[in-house]
Every structure is written in C-alpha cells, then in structure tokens.
N, C-alpha and C positions, 0 to 999 in steps of 0.2 A: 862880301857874299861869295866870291869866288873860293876864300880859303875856305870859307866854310863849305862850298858843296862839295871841294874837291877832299873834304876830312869823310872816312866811315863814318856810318851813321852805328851810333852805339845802343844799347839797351834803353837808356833812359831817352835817346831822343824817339827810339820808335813808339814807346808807350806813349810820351807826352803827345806825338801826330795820332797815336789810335784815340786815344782820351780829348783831343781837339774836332777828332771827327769820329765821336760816340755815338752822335745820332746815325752813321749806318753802321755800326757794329750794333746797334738796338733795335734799329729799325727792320732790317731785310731779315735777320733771324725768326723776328716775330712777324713778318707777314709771310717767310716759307713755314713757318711754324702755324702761322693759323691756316692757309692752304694747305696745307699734310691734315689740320684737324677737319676743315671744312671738306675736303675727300675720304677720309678714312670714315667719317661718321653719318654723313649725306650723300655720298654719290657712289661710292666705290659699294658694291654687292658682297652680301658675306658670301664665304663658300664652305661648303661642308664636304665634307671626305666619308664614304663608305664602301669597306672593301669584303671580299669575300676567296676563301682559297677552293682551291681544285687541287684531287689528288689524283694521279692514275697509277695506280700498282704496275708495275712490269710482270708479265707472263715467265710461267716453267715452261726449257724448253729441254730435251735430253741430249745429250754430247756425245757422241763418240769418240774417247782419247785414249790412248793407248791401250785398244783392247780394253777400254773401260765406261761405263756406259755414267758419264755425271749430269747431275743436275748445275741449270745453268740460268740465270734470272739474264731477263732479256726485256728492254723496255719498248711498249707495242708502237711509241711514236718518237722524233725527238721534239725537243724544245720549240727549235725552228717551224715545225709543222704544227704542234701543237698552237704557235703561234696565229701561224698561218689561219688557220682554222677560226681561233680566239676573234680574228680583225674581218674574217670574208665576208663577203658580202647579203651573205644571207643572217650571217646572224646579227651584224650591226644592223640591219635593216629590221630584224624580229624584234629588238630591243626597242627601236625608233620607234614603230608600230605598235606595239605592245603601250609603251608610253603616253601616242597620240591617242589609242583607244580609250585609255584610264582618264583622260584627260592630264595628264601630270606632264605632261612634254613643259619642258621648259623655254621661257620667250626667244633665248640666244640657241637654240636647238632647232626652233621652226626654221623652215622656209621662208628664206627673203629675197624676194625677187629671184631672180638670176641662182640666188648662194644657196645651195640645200643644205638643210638644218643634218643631216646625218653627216657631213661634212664637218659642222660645227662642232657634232658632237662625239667626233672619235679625237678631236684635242683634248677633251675630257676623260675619254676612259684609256686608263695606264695599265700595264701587264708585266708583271718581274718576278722572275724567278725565287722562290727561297732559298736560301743557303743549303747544301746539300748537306744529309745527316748520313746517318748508317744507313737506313734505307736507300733499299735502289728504286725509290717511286722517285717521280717527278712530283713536285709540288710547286701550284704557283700560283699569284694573287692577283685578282681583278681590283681595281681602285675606279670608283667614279666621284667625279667633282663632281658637284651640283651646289644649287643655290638655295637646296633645302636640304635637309637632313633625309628626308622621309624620301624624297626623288630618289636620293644619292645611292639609298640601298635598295629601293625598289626596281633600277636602274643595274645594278650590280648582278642585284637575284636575279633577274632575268637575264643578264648575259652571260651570269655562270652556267645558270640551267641550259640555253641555247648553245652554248659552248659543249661542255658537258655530253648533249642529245647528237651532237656533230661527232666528237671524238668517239663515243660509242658506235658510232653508223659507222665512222672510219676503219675503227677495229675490227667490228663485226659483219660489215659488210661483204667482205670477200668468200667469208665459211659461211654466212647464208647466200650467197649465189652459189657457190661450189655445192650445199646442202641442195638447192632447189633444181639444179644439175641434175644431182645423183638421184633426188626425186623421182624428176620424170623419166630419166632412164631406167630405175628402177621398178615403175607404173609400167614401162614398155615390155619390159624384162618380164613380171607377172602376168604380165596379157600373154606373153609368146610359151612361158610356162603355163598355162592355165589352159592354152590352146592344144599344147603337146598330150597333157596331162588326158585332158578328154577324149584326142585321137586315139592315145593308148588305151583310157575302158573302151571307146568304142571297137578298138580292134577288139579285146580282149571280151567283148562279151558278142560279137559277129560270127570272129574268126570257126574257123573248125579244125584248125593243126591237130589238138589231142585226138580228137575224135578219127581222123586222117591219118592219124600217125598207130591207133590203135590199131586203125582197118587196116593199114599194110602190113603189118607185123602179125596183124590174123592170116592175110592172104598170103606173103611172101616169106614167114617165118623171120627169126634171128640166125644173122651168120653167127658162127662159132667165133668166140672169143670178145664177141659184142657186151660193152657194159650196158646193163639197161635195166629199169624197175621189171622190165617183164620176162627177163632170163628167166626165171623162175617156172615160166610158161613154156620153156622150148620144147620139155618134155611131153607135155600134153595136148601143146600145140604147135608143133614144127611148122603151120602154115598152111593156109588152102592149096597154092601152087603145088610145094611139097606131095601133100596128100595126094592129087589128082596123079602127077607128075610118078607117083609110085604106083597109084592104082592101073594107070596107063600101064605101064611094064610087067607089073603083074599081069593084066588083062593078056596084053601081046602074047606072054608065056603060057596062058592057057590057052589063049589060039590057034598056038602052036601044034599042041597036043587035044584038041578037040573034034570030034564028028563035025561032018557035015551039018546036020540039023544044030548041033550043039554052035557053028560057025556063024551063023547068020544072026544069032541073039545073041553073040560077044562081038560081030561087027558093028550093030547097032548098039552097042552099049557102048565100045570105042568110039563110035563120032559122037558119042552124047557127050563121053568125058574129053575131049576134041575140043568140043566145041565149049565146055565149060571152064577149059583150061583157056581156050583162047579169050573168054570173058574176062578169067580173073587177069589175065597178063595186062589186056588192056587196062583194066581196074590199075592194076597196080601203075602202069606206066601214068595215067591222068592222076593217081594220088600222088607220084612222086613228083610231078612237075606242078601240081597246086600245092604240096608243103615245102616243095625250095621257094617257090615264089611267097607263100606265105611267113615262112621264114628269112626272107628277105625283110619283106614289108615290116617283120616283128623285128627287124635287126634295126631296122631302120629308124623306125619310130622309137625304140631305144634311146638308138644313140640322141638322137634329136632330145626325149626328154632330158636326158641324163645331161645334156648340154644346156636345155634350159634352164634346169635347174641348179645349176653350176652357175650359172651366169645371173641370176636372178639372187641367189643365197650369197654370192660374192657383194653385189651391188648392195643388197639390205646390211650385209658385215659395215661394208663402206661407209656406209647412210650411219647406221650406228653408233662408229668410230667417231663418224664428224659431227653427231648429234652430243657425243661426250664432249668432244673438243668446245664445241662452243657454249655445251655447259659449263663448263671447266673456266674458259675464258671470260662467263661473268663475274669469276673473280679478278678479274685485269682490268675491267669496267676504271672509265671515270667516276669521280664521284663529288660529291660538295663537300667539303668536310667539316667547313664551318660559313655558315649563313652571313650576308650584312645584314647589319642593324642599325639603325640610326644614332648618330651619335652626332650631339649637337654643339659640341666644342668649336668654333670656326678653324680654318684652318688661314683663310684670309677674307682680307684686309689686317696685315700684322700691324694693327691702328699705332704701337709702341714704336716699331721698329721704323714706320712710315714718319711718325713726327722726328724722331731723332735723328734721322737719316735728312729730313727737310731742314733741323734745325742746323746740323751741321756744313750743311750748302749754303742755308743764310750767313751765316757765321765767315765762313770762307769767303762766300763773295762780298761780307761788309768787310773784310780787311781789305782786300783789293780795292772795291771802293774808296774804302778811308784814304788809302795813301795811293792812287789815281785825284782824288779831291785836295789834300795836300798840294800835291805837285802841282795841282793848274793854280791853286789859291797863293804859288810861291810864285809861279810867274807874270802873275796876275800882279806882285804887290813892287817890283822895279816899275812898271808901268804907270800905276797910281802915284807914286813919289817925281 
C-alpha cells in the first residue's frame, strides 16, 4: 500500500474513485440544482426595467474672436449637475409620493421601521449618460427596477418629468429673477417719469413766460442785433420804455423854448411821463426777475424729465432684451424625448443562468466530496484488516 500511495495517481485511477463515489457527484449537483429551481421560481421576485431619456439642447451664445463676432453652442449645465439635480432631494421625494399617492409604492420601497423606503428606492433608480453623437445636447437615461412592469415606468415618468421641471427652474431661474429685477425698477422708473411728465404740463399750462416775455419786449423793446420771432416788430414797436424815454427828451426840448403859461402844462406833463416811465422800469425789473426764475424752474423740470425718461426707456430696452433672452432660451429647455413604457420582459431572476451556475457548484463540490470520501474510506480499510 505504501508503493501504491507513493505512485501518481493517473487518469483511470481518478475516474474509477469519482465513479466509486458517484452518489456525490449525483447527489449535491441535483440538490444545488433543485435549490437554484426552488429560488428562481418561488422565492426570488421578478424584476422589470423601464427607462426613459432626457434631452437638453445647449444655448447660442456670441464670441468675440479676432475682431469677429461667432456663434458658439454652449451647454446650460454639465452632466455632474445635471446629475446632481436627477438624485436631490426633492425630486426622489416627488417620485416616492407621487407613488405612495397612486397606491403603486412598492412593498421593499415603504418604510420599515427605522429604514425609509426612499432610501430603498434610489438602489433602484440608475442614471447613464448616452454615448455622445454629433450633437452638443446632453442626452441621458433614467432606468427604474421595479417588481412590476407598470410601477417600473410609472416610476421613470415621473422622475423624468420632476427632473426635467428642476433643470428648467435651474436654467431659467436666474433671467427671471434678473427679469423681475428690471420689473420693479422699471415700475419705479414710470412712476418717477410719469411724475416729471405731469410737473412739466402743469408748469406748462400755469406758467406765464410767453406772456412775460411778450410784455418785456413790449415795454423794453429789442436790443439791436437780437435774434427773435419778434424782430420784426422793432420797427413798430421799439418798446414802451423807449417811447416814453424819447417823448421825455422831446418834452424837455420844448421847455426849453416855451412861455411861461406854455411851461406849467409841459411840467405837468413831464412828471406824468416821470412817473410812467418809472412804472414801466419797475414793470420790467419784476418781469425780468420772474422769467429768469421761471426759466430756471422750465430748465429744471427739463432736465429732470429728459432724465426720466432716459432712464425709464433704457430699463424697458433692458426688460425687452431679456424677455427675448429667455424666450430664446426656451429652446435650451429640457425635455422628455422618449417616454417609459412597460415592458414586460424580466430582467431578473436569470432562472437559466441561476440553475447553471447552482449546477456547476454542486458538480464542483461533489468532486471534492468524492475524493475527501475516498481518502477517509482508504484509511478507514488498514484499520478493518
């Protein structure tokens, strides 16, 4: 027996010890073999797959490169954030809800004790990028397990759509605050123009400058070389001051050369025009110093509207501008571009792949077996003799 253990053991002697000890080369194959059937077809849950894509275009933006003004595709998020967004916490929570609403939540997705079922169920929902094409879109696929086909996509749609309703808030969020911005400064801007606007008819229908400015130029004439609508008048009306101012000189000159008797009615005629001449100076002194002030006040209220309105027609340009923009940017939008559907294929329990896999480990451990049982039945038979 010694030569014999210490010979290689050859081909025909390992068959003869498997085929001595066939019963576990037969045995354990066919009891992992019917454990793989009695799980794959009574205990193990099927699972169904349904996915759905999401597209977002990227935005035009304009370049400036060498003196040259190009178009340039620019995408409004990346992948990472896109992700980000895909998993927060608002929209795994909208999907979970939405679910437990319909009644369709699934048993391993509820709440159990302590474990919340939204926990359980982002092991379930997968996110992978597609392969990138000629387009500069992002394209990328939601997958839900579920234990039914009808869950799997109803589960999908709705966390595309909450995906989706998130990315567009992302993108579009900051040009409607910016929009709601230029809004109310806009609203403020109309109010301070609309205030201007009134002060000037109310000057405009109170004031009395023309009126003011006609009477001085009646009383004090046009200097020489003055441009004015009323040039035309110098000749016929040189001015009341003027007139007085001459008849005054004249008068003197006939006082000069006048009688006694004749004296006494060109004196009183001189303090008449005296005194008519000191009327109109004064006149004209209170007209001049209410049309500069008045002319002030019209300079003033000007400038103010012209500033209002400046400021007011800039802000609504603004407004404008960014109402195009983010018209414009609902072509950058997310979008669904292809819906889940049920599809009732399982994806698991691979029941084939599961027995094979079982039969293969019985099969393995019955040779071990065999020849572990061998070896004790040879030591076992010096003993018996």
């Amino acid at each position: 027996m010694k030569e014999r253990s210490s010979e290689e053991l050859t081909l025909r002697d390992i068959l003869e010890t498997l085929w001595r000890q066939r019963i576990w080369l037969f045995s354990l194959p066919a009891l992992f073999g019917a454990i793989a059937l009695i799980y794959g077809f009574l205990i193990a849950k099927p699972i169904y797959t349904s996915a759905t894509t999401i597209s977002i275009p990227p935005k035009q933006i304009q370049a400036q490169l060498e003196q040259q003004t190009q178009v340039q595709w620019q995408n409004p998020l990346t992948f990472q954030e896109l992700k980000a967004i895909a998993y927060s916490e608002k929209v795994i929570e909208e999907v979970w809800k939405t679910l437990e609403k319909e009644g369709k939540l699934p048993t391993h997705w509820q709440n159990q004790g302590n474990i919340p079922g939204i926990g359980q169920m982002l092991r379930d929902l997968k996110m992978g990028e597609s392969a990138r094409t000629a387009s500069p879109s992002i394209v990328v696929t939601l997958t839900v397990q579920a234990a039914s086909p009808e869950v799997a996509a109803m589960a999908a749609n709705v966390w595309a759509s909450a995906t989706v309703r998130e990315i567009n808030g992302f993108i579009t969020t900051p040009l409607r605050n910016k929009l709601g911005t230029l809004e109310e400064m806009a609203s403020s801007a109309k109010k301070v123009y609309q205030k201007a606007q009134s002060q000037w008819e109310a000057f405009a229908r109170s004031n009395t400058l023309e009126q003011d400015q006609a009477e001085l130029v009646f009383l004090q004439g046009i200097p020489l070389g003055e441009s004015s609508p009323q040039t035309l008048l110098v000749t016929e009306l040189p001015g009341e001051r003027l007139r007085l101012l001459k008849e005054l000189t004249d008068l003197e000159l006939t006082l000069a050369n006048a009688n006694p008797e004749q004296k006494s009615i060109l004196l009183s005629r001189k303090r008449s025009i005296e005194e008519n001449l000191k009327r109109v100076e004064d006149r004209i002194a209170f007209l001049r110093e209410r049309i500069s002030k008045a002319q002030a006040e019209q300079e003033r209220l000007r400038q103010e509207l012209v500033v209002a309105k400046n400021a007011y027609l800039a802000l609504v340009q603004k407004k404008t501008d960014l109402q195009i923009e983010l018209a414009s940017s609902q072509n950058s939008l997310a979008q669904v571009i292809a819906p889940a559907y049920p599809i009732y294929e399982k994806v698991a329990p691979k029941r084939g792949l599961i027995f094979a896999l079982a039969l293969a480990l019985g099969l393995m451990l019955g040779v071990m077996a065999a020849f572990v049982a061998e070896a004790l039945r040879a030591e076992e038979a010096p003993k018996a003799a």
